[in-house]
PyMOL commands that place a pseudoatom at each C-alpha (Angstrom):
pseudoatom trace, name=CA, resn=UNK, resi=1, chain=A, elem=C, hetatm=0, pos=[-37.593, -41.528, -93.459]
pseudoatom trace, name=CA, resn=UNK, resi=2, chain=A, elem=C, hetatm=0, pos=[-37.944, -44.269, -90.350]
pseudoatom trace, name=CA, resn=UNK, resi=3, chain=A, elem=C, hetatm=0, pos=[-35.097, -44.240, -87.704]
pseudoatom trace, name=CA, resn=UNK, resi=4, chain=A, elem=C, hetatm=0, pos=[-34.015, -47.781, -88.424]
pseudoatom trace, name=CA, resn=UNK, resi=5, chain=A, elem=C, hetatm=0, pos=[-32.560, -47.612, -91.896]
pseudoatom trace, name=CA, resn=UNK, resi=6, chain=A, elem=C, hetatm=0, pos=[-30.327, -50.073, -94.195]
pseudoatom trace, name=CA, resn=UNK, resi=7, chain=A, elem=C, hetatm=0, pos=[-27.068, -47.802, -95.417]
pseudoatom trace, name=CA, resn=UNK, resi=8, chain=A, elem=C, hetatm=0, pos=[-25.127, -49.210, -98.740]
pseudoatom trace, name=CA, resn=UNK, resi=9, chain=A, elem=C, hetatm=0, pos=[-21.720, -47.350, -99.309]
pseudoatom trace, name=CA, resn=UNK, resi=10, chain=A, elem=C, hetatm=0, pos=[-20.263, -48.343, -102.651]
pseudoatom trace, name=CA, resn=UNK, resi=11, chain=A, elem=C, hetatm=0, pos=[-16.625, -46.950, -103.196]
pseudoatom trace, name=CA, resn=UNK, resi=12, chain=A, elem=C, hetatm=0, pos=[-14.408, -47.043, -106.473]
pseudoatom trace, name=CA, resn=UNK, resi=13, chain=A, elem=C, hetatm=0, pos=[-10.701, -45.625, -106.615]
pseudoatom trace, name=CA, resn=UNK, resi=14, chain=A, elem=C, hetatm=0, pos=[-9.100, -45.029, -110.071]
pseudoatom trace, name=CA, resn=UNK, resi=15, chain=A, elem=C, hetatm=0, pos=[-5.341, -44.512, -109.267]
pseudoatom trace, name=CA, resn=UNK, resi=16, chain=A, elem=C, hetatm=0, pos=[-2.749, -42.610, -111.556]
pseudoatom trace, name=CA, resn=UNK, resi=17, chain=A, elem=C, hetatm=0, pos=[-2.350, -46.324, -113.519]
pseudoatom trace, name=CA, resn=UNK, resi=18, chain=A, elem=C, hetatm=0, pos=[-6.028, -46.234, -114.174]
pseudoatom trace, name=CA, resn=UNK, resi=19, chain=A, elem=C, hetatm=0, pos=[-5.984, -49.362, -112.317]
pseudoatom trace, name=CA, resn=UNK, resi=20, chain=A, elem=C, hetatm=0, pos=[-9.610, -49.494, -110.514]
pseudoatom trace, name=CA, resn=UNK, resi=21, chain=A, elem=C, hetatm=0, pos=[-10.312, -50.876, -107.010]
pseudoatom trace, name=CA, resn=UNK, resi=22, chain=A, elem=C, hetatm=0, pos=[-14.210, -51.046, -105.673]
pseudoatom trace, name=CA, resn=UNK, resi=23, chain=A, elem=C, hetatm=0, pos=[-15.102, -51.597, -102.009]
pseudoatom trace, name=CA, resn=UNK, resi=24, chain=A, elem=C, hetatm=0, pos=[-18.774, -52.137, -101.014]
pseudoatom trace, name=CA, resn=UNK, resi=25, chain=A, elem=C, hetatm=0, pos=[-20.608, -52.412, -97.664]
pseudoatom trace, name=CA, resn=UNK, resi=26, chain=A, elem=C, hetatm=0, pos=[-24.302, -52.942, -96.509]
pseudoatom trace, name=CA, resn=UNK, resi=27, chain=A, elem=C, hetatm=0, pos=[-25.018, -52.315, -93.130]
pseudoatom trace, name=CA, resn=UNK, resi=28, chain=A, elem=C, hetatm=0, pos=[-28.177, -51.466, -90.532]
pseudoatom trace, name=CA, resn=UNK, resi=29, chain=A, elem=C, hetatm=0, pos=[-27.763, -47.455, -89.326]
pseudoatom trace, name=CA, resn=UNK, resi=30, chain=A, elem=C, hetatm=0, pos=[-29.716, -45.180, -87.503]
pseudoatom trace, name=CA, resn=UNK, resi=31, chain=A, elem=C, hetatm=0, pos=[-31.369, -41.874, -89.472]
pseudoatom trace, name=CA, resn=UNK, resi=32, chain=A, elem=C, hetatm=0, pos=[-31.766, -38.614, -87.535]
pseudoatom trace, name=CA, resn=UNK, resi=33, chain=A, elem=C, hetatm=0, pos=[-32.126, -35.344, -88.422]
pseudoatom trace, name=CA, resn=UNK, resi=34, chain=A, elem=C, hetatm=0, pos=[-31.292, -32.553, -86.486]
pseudoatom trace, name=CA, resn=UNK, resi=35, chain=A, elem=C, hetatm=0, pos=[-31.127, -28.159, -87.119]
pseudoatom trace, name=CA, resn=UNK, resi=36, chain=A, elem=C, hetatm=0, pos=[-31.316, -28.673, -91.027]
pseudoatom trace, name=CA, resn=UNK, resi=37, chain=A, elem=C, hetatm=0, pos=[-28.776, -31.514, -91.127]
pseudoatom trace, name=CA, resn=UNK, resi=38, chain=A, elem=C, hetatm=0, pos=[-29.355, -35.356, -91.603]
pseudoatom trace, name=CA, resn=UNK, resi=39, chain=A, elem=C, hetatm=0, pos=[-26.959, -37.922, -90.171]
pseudoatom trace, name=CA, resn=UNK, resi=40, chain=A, elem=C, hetatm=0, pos=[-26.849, -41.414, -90.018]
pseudoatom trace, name=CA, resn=UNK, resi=41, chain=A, elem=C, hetatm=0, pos=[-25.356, -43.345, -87.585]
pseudoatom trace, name=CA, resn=UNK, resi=42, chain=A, elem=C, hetatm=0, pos=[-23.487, -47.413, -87.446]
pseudoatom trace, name=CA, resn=UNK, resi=43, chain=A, elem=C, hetatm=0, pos=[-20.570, -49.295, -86.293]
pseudoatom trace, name=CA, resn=UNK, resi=44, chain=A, elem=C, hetatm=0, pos=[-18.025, -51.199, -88.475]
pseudoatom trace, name=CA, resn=UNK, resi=45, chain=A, elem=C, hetatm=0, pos=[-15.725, -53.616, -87.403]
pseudoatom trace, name=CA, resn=UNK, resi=46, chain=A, elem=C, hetatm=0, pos=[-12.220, -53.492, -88.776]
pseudoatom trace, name=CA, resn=UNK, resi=47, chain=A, elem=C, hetatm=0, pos=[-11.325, -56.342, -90.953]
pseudoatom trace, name=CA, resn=UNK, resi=48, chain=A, elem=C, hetatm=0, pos=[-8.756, -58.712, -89.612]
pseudoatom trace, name=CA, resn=UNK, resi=49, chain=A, elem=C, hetatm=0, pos=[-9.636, -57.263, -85.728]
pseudoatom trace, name=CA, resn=UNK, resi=50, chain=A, elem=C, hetatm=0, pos=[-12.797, -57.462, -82.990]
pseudoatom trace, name=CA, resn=UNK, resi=51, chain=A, elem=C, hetatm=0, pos=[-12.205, -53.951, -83.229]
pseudoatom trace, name=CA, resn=UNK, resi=52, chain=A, elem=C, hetatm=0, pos=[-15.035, -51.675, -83.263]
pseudoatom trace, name=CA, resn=UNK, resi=53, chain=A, elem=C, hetatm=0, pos=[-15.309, -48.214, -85.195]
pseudoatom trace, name=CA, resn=UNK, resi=54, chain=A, elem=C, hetatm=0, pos=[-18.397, -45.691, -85.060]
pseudoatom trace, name=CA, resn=UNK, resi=55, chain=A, elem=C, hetatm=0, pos=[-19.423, -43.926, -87.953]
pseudoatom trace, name=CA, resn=UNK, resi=56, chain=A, elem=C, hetatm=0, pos=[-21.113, -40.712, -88.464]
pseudoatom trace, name=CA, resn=UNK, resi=57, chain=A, elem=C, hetatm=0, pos=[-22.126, -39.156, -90.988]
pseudoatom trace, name=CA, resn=UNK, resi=58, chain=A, elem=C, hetatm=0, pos=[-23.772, -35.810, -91.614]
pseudoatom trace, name=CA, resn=UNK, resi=59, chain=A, elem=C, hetatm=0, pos=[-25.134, -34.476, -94.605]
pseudoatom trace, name=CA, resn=UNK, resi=60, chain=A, elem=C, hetatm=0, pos=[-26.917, -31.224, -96.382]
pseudoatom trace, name=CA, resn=UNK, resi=61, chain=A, elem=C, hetatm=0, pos=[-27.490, -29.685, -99.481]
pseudoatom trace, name=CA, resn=UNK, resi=62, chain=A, elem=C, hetatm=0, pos=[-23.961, -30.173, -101.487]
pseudoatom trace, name=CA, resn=UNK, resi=63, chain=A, elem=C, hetatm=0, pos=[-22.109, -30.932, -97.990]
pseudoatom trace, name=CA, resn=UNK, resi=64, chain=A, elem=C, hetatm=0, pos=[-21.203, -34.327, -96.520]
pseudoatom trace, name=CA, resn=UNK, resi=65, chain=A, elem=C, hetatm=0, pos=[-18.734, -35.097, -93.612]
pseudoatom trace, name=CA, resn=UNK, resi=66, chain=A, elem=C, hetatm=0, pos=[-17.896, -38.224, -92.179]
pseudoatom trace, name=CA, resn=UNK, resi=67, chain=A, elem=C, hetatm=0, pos=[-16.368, -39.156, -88.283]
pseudoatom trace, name=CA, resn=UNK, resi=68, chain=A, elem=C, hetatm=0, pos=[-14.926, -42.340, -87.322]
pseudoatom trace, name=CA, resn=UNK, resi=69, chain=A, elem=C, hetatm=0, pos=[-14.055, -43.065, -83.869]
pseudoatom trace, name=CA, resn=UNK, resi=70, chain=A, elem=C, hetatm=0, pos=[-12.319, -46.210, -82.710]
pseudoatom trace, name=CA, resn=UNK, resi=71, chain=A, elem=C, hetatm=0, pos=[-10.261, -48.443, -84.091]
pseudoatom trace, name=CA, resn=UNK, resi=72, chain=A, elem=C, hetatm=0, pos=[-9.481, -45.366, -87.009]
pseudoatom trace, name=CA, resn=UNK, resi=73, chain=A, elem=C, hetatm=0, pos=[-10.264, -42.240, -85.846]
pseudoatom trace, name=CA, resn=UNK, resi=74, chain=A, elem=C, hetatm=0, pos=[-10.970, -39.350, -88.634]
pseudoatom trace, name=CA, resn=UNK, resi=75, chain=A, elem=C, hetatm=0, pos=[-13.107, -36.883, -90.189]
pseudoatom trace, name=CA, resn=UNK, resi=76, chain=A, elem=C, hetatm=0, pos=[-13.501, -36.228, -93.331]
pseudoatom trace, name=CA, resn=UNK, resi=77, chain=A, elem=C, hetatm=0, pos=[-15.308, -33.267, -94.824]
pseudoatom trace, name=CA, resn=UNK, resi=78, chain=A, elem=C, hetatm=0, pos=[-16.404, -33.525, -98.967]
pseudoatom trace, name=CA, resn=UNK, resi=79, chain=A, elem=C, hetatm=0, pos=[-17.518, -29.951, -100.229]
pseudoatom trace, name=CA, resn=UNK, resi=80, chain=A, elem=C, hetatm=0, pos=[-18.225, -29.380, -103.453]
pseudoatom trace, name=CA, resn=UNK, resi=81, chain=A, elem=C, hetatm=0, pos=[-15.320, -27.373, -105.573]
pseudoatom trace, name=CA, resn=UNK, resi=82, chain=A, elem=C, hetatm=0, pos=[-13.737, -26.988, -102.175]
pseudoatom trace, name=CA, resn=UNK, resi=83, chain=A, elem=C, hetatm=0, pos=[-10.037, -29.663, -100.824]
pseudoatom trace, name=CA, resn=UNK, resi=84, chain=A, elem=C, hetatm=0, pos=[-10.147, -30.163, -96.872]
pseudoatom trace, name=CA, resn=UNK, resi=85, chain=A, elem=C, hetatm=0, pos=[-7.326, -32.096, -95.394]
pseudoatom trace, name=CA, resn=UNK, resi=86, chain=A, elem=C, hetatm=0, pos=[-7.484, -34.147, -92.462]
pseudoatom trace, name=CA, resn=UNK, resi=87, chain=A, elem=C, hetatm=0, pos=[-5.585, -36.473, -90.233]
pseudoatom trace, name=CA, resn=UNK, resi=88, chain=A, elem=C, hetatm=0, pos=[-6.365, -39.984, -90.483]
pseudoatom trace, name=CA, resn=UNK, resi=89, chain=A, elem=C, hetatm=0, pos=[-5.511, -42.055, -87.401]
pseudoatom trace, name=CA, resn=UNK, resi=90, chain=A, elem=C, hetatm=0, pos=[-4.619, -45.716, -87.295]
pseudoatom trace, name=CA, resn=UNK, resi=91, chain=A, elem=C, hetatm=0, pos=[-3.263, -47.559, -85.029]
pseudoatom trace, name=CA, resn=UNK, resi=92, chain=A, elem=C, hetatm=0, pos=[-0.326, -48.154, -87.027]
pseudoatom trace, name=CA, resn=UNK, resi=93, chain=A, elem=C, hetatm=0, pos=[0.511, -44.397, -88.000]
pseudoatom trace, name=CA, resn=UNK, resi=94, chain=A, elem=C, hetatm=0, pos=[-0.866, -41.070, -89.004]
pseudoatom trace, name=CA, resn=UNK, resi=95, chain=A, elem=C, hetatm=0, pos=[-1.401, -40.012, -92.113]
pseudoatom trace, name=CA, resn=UNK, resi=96, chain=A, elem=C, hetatm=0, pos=[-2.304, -36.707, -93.837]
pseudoatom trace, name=CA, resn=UNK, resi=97, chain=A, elem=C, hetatm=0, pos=[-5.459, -37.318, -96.221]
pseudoatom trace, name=CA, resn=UNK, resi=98, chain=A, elem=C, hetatm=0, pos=[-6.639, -34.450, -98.717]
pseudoatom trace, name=CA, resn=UNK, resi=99, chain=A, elem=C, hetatm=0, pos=[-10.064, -34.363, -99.958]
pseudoatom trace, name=CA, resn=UNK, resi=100, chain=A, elem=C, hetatm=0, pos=[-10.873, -32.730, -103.402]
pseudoatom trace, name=CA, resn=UNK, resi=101, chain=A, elem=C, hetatm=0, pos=[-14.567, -32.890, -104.016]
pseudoatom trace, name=CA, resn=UNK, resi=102, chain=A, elem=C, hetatm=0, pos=[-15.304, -32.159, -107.524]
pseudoatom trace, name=CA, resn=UNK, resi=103, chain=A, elem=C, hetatm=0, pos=[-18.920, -32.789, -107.593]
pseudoatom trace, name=CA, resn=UNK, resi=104, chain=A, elem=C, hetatm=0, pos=[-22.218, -33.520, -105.409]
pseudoatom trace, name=CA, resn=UNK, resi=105, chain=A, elem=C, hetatm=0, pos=[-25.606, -35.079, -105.850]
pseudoatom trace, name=CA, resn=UNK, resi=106, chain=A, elem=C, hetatm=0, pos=[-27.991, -35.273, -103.446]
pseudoatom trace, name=CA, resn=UNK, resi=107, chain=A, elem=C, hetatm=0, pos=[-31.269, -37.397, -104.999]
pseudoatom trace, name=CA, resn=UNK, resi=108, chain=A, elem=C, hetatm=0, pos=[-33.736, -38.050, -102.592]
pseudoatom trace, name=CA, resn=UNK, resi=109, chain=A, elem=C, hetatm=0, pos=[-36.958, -40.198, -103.067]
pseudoatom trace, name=CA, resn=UNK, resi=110, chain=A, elem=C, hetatm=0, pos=[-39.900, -41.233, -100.656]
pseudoatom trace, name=CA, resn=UNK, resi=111, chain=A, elem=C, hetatm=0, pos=[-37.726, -44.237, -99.235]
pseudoatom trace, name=CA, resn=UNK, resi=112, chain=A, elem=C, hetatm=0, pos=[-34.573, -43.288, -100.235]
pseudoatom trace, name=CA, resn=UNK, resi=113, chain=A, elem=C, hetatm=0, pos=[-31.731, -41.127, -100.276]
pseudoatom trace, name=CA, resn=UNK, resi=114, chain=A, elem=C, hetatm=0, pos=[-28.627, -40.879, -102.493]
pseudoatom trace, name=CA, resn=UNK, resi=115, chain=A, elem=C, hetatm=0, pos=[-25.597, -39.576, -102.301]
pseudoatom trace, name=CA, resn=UNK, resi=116, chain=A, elem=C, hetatm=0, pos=[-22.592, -39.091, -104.751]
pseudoatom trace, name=CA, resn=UNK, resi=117, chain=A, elem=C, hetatm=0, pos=[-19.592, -37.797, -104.373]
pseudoatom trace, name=CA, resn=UNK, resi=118, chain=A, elem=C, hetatm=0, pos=[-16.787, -37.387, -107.546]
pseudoatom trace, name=CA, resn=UNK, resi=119, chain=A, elem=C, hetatm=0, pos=[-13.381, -36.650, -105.612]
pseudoatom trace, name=CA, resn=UNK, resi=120, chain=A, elem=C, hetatm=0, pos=[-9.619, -36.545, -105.755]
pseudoatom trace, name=CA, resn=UNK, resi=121, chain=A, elem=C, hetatm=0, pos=[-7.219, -38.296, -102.638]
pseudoatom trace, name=CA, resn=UNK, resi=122, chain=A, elem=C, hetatm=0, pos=[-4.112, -37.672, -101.684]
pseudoatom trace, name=CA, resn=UNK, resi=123, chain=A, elem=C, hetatm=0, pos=[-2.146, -38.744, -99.274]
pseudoatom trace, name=CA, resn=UNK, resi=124, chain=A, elem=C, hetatm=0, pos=[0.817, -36.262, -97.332]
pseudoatom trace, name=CA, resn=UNK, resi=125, chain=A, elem=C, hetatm=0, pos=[-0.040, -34.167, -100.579]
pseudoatom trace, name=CA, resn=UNK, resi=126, chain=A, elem=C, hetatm=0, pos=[0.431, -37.015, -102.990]
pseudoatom trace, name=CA, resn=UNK, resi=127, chain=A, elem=C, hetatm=0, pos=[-2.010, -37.649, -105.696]
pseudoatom trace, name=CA, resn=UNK, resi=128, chain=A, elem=C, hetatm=0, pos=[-3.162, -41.064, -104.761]
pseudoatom trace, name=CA, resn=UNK, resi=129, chain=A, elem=C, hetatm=0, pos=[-6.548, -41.537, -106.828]
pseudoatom trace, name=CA, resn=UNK, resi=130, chain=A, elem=C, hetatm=0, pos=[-9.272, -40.413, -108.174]
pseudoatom trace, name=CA, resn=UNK, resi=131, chain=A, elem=C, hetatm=0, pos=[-12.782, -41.486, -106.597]
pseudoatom trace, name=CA, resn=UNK, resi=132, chain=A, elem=C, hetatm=0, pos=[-16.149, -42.223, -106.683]
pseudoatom trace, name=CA, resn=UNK, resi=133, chain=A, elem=C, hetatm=0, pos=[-18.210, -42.662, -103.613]
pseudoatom trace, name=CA, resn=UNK, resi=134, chain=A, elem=C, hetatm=0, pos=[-22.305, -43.696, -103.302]
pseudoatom trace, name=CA, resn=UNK, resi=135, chain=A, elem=C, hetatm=0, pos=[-24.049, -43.954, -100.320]
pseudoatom trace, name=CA, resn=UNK, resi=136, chain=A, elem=C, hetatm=0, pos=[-27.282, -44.775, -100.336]
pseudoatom trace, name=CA, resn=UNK, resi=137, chain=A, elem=C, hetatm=0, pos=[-30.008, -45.127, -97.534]
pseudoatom trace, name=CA, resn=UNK, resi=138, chain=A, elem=C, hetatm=0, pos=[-33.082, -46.908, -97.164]
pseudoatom trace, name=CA, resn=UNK, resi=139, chain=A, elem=C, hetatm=0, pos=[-35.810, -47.593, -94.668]
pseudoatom trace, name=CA, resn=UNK, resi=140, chain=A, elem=C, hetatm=0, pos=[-35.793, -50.974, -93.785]
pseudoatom trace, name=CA, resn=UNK, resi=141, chain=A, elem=C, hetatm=0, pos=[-38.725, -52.802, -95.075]
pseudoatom trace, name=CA, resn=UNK, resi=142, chain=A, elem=C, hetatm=0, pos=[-41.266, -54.043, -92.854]
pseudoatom trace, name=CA, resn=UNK, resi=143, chain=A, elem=C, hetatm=0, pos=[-42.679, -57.722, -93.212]
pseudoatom trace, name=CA, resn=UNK, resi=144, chain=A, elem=C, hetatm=0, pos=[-46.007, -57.895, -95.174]
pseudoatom trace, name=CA, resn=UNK, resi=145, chain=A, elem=C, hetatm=0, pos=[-48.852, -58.836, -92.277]
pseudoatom trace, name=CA, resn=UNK, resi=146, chain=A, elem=C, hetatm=0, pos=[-50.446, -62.226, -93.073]
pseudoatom trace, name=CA, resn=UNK, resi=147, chain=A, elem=C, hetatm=0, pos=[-54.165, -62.546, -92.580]
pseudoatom trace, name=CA, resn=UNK, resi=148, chain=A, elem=C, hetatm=0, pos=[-55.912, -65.537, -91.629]
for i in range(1, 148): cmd.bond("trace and resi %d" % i, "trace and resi %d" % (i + 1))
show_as sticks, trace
zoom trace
């Protein structure tokens, strides 16, 4: 895998109405990897704000945390058949986030890696939905050389 990747995070959120709500970003990232691990590294800026976030995330076998650090500041660890809880910062409050991950698949191709994560939320040890999470990352493609 090249350094300069393209990262695509897909989210959907089933809540207790079995309403559904999907979020989906593509962004450039950075791909390192580092004692066994694999991280990828980008900004976001918050919607609504100039305000800038880093993102972080590390990855192995069935493991995948990720740190944000800015605007929101949080991490979040998914292990499989295991519920971490976290802090989730904002600028307009704390909140207390669980994090049941039910399953993990890590697929990995020449170009490409895949990630996908089955998981429950809560929030201050609320049910709050149930989720599916994607993220997948590519090398950038390089331009075709045109000979003359």
């Amino acid at each position: 895998m090249t350094k300069d990747v393209l990262l695509a995070i897909k989210g959907i959120q089933f809540d207790a109405s079995e309403a559904e709500s999907n979020v989906q970003t593509i962004t450039a990232a950075e791909y390192y990897e580092k004692n066994s691990s694999r991280y990828v590294i980008f900004e976001e800026t918050e919607e609504g704000t100039d305000e800038k976030t880093k993102n972080i995330i590390k990855f192995k076998d069935n493991m995948m945390e990720l740190t944000k650090r800015g605007f929101v500041n949080v991490h979040m660890l998914f292990e499989e058949n295991k519920k971490n809880l976290t802090n989730y910062a904002t600028p307009f409050g704390d909140v207390l986030i669980g994090i049941d991950a039910k399953k993990i698949t890590l697929t990995e191709e020449e170009h490409k890696i895949s990630i996908d994560i089955d998981y429950a939320l809560e929030a201050n040890y609320e049910f709050l939905a149930d989720c599916k999470i994607n993220v997948e990352i590519s090398e950038k493609r390089q331009p075709k050389a045109c000979l003359s």
